[in-house]
N, C-alpha and C positions, 0 to 999 in steps of 0.2 A: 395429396402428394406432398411430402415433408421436403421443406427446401431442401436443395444440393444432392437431392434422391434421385440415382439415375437409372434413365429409363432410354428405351431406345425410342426410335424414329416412329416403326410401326404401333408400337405401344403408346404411343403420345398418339398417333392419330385414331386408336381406335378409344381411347380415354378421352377424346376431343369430342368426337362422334354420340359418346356416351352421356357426355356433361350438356351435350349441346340440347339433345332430347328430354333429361331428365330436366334441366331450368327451364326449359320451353314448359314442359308438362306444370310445375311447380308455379311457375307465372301464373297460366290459366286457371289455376286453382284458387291463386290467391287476388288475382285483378278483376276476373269476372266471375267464380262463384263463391268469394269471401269466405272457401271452406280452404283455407291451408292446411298441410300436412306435415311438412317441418317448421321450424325455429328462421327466425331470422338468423341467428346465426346458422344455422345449421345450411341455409338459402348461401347467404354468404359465404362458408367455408367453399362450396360446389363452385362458385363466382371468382372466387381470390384462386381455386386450384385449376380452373379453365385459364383465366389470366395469364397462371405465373408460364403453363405449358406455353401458351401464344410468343409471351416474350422468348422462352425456348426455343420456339421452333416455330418462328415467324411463316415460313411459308406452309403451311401447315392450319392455317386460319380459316375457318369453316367460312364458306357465305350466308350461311345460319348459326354464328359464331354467337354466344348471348352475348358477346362482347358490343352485339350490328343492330341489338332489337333491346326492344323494353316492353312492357307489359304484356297484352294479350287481346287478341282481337276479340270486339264483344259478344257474345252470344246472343240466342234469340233470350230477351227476359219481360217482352211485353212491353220496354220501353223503345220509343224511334231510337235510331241510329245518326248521328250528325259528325260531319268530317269537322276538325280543328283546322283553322285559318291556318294558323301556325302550329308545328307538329308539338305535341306535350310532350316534353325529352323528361327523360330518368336522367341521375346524377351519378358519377360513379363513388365508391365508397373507400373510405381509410378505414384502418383499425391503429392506427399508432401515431404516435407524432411526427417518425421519422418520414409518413406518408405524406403527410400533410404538406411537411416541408419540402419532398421531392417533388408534389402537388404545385409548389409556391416555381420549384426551379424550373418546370419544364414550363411553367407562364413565359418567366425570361426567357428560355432557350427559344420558344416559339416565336415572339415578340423581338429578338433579337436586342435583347436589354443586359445591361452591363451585372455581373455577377452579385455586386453588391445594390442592384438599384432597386427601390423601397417598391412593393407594392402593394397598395391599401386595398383591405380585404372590407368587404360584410359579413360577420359570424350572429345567427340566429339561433334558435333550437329547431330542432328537427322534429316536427309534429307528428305523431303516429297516427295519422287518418286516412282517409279514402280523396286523394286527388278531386279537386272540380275546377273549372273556370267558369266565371262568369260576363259574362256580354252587355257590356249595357251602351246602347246608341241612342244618342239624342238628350242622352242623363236619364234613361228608361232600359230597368232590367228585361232584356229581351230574349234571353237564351241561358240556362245554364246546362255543362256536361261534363260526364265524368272524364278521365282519361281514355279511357279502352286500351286502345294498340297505342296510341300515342298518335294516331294517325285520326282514329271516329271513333266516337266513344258513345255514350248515352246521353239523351235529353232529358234531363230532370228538373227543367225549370218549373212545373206545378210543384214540387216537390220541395227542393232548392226557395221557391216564395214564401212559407210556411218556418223559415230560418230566421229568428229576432234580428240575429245579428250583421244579416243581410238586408242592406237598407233597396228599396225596393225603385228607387229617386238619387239621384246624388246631381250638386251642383257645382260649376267650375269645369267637368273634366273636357278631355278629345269627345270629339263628336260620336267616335267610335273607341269603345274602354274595354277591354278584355283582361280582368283580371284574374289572378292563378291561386290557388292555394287549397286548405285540406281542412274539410271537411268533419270535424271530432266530435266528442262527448266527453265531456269531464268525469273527472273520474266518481265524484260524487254523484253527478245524473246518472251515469251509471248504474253506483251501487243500488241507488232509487228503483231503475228502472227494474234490474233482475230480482226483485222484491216484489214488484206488482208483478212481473209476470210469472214467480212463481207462485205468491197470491191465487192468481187467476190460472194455473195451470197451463202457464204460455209455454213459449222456446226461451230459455235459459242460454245466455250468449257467454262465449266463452271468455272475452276483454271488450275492454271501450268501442278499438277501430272495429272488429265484425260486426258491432251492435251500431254502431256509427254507419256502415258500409252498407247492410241487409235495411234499417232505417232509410236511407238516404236513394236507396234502388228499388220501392216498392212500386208496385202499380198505382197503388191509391194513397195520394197525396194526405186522403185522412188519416192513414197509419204513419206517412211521417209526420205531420203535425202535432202527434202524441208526444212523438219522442223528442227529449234534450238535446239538438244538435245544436252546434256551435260554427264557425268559421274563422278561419286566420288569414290571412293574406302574404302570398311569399315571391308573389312577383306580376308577371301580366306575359299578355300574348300579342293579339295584334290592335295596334291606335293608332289613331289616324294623326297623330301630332305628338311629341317628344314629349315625354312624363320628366324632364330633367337629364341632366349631364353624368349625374352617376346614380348607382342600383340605392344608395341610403337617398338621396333627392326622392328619385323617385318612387320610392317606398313611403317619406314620409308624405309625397301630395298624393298617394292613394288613402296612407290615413286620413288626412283633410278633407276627402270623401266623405267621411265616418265609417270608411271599411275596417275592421280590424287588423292591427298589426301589432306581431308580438314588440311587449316593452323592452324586451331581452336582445330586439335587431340594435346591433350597434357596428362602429365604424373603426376597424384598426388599422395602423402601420403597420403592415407586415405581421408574417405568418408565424413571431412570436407575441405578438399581442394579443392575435387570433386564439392562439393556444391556451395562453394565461384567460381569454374569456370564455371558452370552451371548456375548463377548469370549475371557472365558476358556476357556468351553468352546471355540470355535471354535480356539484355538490349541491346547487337547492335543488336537482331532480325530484326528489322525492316530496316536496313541499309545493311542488309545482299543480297546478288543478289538473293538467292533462301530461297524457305518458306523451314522453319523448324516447327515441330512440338514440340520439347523436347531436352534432350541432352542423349546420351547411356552413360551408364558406360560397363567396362570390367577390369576379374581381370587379371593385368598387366603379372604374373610369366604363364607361360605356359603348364608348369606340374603342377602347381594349377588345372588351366582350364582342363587337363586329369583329374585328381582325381576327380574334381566337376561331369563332364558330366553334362547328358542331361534329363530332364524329357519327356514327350511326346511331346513337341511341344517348347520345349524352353529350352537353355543353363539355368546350376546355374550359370554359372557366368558373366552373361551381365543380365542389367536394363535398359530399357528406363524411362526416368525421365520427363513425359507430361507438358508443357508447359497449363496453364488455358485456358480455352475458352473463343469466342468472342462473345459479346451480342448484341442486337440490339430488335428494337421494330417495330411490325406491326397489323394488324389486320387479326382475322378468318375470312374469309368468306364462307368457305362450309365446310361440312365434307364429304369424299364419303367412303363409303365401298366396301370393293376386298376382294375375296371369293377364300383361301387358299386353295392347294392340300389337306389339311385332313376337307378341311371346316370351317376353322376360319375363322368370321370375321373380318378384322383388317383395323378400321377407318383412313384412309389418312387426314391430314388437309391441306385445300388451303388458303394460305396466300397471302395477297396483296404485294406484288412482294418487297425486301427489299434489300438493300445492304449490307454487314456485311462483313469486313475486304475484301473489293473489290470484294465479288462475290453478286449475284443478286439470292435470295434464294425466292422460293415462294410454296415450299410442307412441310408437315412433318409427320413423323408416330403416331400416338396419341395409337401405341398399341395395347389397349381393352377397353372395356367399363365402366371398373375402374378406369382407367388411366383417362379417359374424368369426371368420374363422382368427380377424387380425384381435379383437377383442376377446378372443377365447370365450362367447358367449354360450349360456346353457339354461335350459329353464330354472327359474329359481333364483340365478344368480342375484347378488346385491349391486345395483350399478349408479353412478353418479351419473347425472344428465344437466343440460342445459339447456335454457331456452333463450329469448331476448323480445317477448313482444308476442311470438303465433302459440297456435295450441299445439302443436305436438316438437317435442324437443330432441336434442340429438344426445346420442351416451356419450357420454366423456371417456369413462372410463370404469372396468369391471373391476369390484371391489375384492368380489370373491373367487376369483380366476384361481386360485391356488386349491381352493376345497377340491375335494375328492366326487365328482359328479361324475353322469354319464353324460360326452360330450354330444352336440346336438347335429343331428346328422342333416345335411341337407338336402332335398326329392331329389331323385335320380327321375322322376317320373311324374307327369304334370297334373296337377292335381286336377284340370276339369277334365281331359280327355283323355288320361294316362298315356300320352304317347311319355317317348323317351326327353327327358330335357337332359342338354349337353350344352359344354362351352366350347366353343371353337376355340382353335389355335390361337393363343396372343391374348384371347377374352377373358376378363373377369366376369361376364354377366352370363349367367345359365338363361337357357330359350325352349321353350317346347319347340318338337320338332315335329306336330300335328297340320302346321300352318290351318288351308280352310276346314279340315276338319276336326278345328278347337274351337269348341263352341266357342270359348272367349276371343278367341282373336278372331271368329269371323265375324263375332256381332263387332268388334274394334275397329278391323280394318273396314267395315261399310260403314259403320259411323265417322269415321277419319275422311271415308270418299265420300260423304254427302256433307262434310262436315263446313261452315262458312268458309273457312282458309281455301278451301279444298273446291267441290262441286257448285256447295253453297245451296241445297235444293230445300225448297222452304217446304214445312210440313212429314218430313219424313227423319223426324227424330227415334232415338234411342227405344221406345216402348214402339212404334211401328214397326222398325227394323227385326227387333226382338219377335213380335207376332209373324212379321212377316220369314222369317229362319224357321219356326216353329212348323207353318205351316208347310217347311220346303217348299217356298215361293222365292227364296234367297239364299246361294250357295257362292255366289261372285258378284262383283260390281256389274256385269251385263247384266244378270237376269233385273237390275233397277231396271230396265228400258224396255226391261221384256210384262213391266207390272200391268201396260195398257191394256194386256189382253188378258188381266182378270179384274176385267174393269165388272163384269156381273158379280161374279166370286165374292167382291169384295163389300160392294155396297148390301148394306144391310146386316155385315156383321156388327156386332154391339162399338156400337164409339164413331160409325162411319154410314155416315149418309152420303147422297148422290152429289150433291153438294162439294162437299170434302175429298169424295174419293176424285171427283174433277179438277179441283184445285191440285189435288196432289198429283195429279198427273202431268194436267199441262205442266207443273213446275217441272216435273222430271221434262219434258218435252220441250222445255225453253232453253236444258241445259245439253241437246242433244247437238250445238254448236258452238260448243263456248272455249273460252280462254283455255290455250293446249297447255299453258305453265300450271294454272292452276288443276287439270286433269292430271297433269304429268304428275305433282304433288300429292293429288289422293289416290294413284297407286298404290303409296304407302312403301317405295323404293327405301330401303335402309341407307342411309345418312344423304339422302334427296330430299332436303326441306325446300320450304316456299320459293326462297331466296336463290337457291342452286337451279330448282325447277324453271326460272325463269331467265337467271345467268345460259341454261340449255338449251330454252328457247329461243335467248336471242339469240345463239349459234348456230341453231339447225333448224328452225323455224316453225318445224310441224315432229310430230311423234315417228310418224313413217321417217321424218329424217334422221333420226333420232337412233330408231332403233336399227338402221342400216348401217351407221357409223358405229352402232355397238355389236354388232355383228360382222365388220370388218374384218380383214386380217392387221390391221392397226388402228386397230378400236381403241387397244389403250393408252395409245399415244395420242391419238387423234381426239381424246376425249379431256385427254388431262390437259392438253393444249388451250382448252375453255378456260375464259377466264373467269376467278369461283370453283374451279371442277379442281380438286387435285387428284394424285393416284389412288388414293384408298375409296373417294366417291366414284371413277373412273371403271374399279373394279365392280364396285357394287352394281354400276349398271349393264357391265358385261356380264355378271356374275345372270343378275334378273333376267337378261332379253335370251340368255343360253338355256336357261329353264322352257322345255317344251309348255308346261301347264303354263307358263307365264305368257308364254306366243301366244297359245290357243286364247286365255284369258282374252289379252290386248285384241287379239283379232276378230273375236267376237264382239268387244265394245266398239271398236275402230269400228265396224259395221253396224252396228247399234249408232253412237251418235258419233260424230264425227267433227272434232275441235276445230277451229278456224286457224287459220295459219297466225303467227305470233304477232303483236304487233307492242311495241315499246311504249309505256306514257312516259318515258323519261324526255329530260328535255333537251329539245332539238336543237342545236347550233350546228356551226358546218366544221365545228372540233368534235361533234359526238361520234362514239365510236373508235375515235382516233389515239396514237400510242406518242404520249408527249416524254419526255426524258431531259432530267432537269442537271448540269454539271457544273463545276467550278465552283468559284463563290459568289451567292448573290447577297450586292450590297445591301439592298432596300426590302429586304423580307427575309425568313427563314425559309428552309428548305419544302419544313413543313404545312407552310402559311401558302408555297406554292404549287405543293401538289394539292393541297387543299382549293386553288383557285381553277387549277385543270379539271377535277373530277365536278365543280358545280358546272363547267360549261360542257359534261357527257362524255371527257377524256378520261385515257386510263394513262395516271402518272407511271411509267416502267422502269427500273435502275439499270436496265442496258439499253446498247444499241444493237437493232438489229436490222436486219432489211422491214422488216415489218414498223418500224417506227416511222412516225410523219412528222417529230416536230421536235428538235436537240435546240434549248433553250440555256445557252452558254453563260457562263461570268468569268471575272477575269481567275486565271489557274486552270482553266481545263484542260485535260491531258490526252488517255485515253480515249474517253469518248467523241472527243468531238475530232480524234482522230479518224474513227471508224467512223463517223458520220458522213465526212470528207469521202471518205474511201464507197461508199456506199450511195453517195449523193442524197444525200437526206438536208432534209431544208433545216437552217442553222438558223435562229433568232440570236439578239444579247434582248439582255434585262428589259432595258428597254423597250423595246419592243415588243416585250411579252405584255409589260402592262400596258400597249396599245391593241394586243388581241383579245386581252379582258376586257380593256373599256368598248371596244367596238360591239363585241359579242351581248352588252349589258347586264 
């Protein structure tokens, strides 16, 4: 969306709904199966055009907004699963200076620091590798993992042992060290590498990080042994004792470790210094041994960086600063369309095979049928593209849009099951309209329901699912619960001993009481992610309540009143529970296994749950430092008052509100007071 491009209310939220899926989808691709699809830029433009709507149309902000989440939860890949102490946060990202420096203003505005007062950054390079921390207690490497979700990632410490650059012992540190950083391959190991392995008729990897990433994620530690990985160090997670008073301190007593740290981390005044070294790195880039992407900033004071915190998915106080993307020219030659779990179409371009910054690029996503039609796209055409780093890159722009071709028409009709694909009103995205009787979407949507986000049901992957469709053993997520009783059937077909086929069952059979946010989510409800699934449940607590409030006669008020839930997701689940085959569905699983009633892990105080409302001016913090301190004790900061509010936390100036709070009898704090319901709460 081109700044200043107007768009209406409904059209921002169904392009919200849209962005929210597709970077969800794009994550998983690139965090847990190191097979990306687009460009880092390409990743980014999707990011910056979710954004700038949010800032538009702030209430309008998804509870699965990628603005709330980072990476991807990890898949079954053979390696354990282990939770992070502390949660691995993503950074959010600039592309200009002017970002950087609004980056620098909203420190102060938060910090409630005077316009002109200095504050010292750290600017490093931005490594292009595969996220790890490492654990070391006692001065003994005891754990290393990847990121995942940012929440439990992978155990790759056999793996991770097998890294030179990974001292295996370090002395001086906390008792307990958790340090953070990315995991690469120079670009010259590299070269090396895809040399033997087309030598030897190996996988020929497309850049450093996937070769870095697929190395670093094997089963057998002997296969990453082979390979040239490397390590940097770019911060830590949790220590049992203070690494120093600012991020360069404590950066340089992790190198006194012998952990690697870039030579390039340095210490500026403020976010023109930052800029001018951000400069420099970008001109030795190309002389540098490993790809970088950008340069990070971080604010340097450390109880700064307390005060700031964290928003959903990202510190206030670190920036990535993205380095431009690389161009190159080739031509279209096909376009094919792949027929999504909810039924989108979404056109792939094949491109005649191209080189761009040393890698050989020849697919790209074209989106939807707007995207092709805003391009004047045709087979044949000549098009510039870019990439910044992944293997497939995005058009820039068509070269030959004026030549005299026949334009490219897009299905009216879905390529696996020929029903009709159409856009709804308001849509840019064409959908088959076969639902379970596409073949694609029904192997999709039972992969989605059994999928770890989702049911989580171990053993009953993509190739079962697949045989089991084939044999019409699987038309809906019930018949999963219905598999017991071809428990003869199945044992003894090829792949499947008695063994296996019991394993597979009890797991279905252990999920026949489980978490109703997480069942509610592999539905597969259109714009019902994780995040919203479980905002649902804490409101209505089981599915039957659920689906009663959405069958109301003020279902959709009643619904958008959740908080998370707005009107367009409000519709979607009025739209779902009004569909007969959607009753039947549910009420056949509901009778199959039956979810347990909801229960919260978030954490308990006697403010959770509750509606705090903050007004006037407060001296001793920003506005935002203190709805930032309501929402860690389980409260939900709200900018009115209403009867429903418990707690009008005043400064001097307040007007209206604490009018109405008066009027309403609602309990009135001052400032004060409030930082004696944080400290009490701890």
């Amino acid at each position: 969306m081109a700044k200043g491009t107007a768009i209406s209310e409904a059209e921002a939220a169904n392009r919200m709904m849209r962005l929210a899926k597709e970077i969800a989808r794009h994550d998983k691709l690139y965090h847990d199966r190191d097979e990306p699809e687009i460009s880092d830029s390409d990743y980014d433009s999707l990011v910056l055009e979710n954004r700038a709507l949010e800032e538009q149309f702030p209430h309008l902000v998804r509870a699965n907004s990628p603005s709330l989440r980072l990476g991807a939860a990890p898949v079954a890949s053979g390696l354990a699963k282990v939770a992070h102490a502390r949660p691995m946060l993503s950074l959010d990202n600039a592309f200009a200076p002017e970002e950087a420096e609004e980056f620098v203003a909203r420190l102060r505005r938060f910090l409630s620091l005077p316009a002109d007062a200095d504050v010292a950054l750290t600017a490093e390079p931005k490594i292009d590798g595969l996220s790890c921390s490492l654990r070391y207690e006692g001065g003994e490497l005891a754990l290393a993992a990847t990121r995942g979700d940012g929440m439990v990632g992978e155990d790759v410490t056999a793996n991770v042992r097998t890294i030179a650059d990974i001292p295996q012992r370090i002395a001086g540190a906390p008792a307990v060290l958790e340090v953070r950083g990315e995991v690469y391959m120079a670009k010259a190991d590299f070269a090396a590498l895809n040399e033997r392995q087309e030598a030897t008729a190996g996988k020929i990897f497309a850049n450093p990080r996937n070769a870095a990433a697929g190395s670093l994620r094997q089963k057998n530690a002997l296969i990453t042994a082979e390979r040239p990985l490397r390590f940097l160090a770019h911060g830590w997670g949790e220590v049992s004792a203070p690494l120093g008073d600012t991020q360069f301190e404590a950066m340089q007593r992790i190198a006194s470790f012998g952990i690697p740290v870039s030579s390039q981390l340095a210490r500026v005044d403020g976010i023109a210094a930052a800029l001018q070294h951000c400069v420099r790195i970008e001109q030795e880039r190309a002389d540098l041994p490993f790809d970088i992407d950008g340069v990070v900033y971080k604010v340097d004071r450390l109880d700064w960086q307390e005060r700031l915190g964290q928003v959903a998915r990202a510190p206030r106080w670190g920036l990535a600063h993205k380095f431009p993307a690389e161009q190159a020219e080739t031509t279209l030659m096909a376009i094919d369309i792949q027929v999504g779990r909810t039924g989108k179409l979404t056109p792939v371009g094949r491109l005649k095979p191209v080189g761009v910054g040393g890698v050989i690029v020849q697919n790209v996503t074209l989106h939807n049928r707007d995207e092709i039609a805003r391009l004047g796209l045709r087979l044949g055409d000549r098009v510039r593209i870019q990439r910044a780093g992944d293997v497939i890159p995005q058009v820039v722009e068509n070269l030959s849009r004026d030549e005299p071709r026949s334009p490219y028409e897009f299905p009216k009709y879905c390529p696996e099951c020929k029903s009709e694909a159409v856009a709804e009103d308001g849509e840019v995205d064409v959908r088959c309209t076969g639902g379970l009787i596409c073949p694609a979407q029904r192997l999709e949507r039972l992969k989605h329901f059994v999928s770890r986000g989702a049911m989580d049901i171990d053993g009953l992957g993509e190739k079962s699912i697949a045989e089991f469709i084939a044999l019409g053993w699987l038309n809906g997520p019930s018949d999963i619960f219905r598999l017991r009783h071809r428990r003869m059937e199945l044992i003894g077909r090829d792949g499947w001993q008695e063994k296996s086929v019991d394993g597979l069952l009890d797991a279905i059979d252990a999920r026949a009481n489980f978490d109703p946010a997480r069942f509610l989510f592999g539905l597969g409800i259109r714009h019902v992610g994780a995040v919203t699934a479980k905002d649902l449940m804490k409101a209505f607590g089981t599915i039957t309540a659920l689906q009663t409030a959405a069958t109301g006669d003020n279902a959709q008020s009643e619904l958008s009143n959740v908080e998370g839930v707005g009107p367009v997701v409000a519709e979607s689940l009025v739209d779902f529970f009004h569909e007969p085959h959607n009753r039947d569905e549910l009420a056949q699983l509901l009778g199959l296994a039956k979810p347990a009633a909801f229960v919260s892990s978030a954490r308990t105080t006697e403010w959770s749950g509750k509606t705090i409302v903050f007004t006037g001016t407060l001296e001793t913090m920003s506005r935002d430092e203190a709805k930032a301190q309501a929402e860690r004790l389980g409260a939900r900061a709200a900018g009115s008052v209403s009867a429903k509010t418990d707690l009008v936390v005043a400064g001097p100036g307040a007007g209206s509100k604490l009018k109405t709070a008066a009027e309403l009898g609602v309990r009135v704090a001052t400032e004060a007071e409030w930082h004696a319901i944080v400290s009490a709460a701890g």
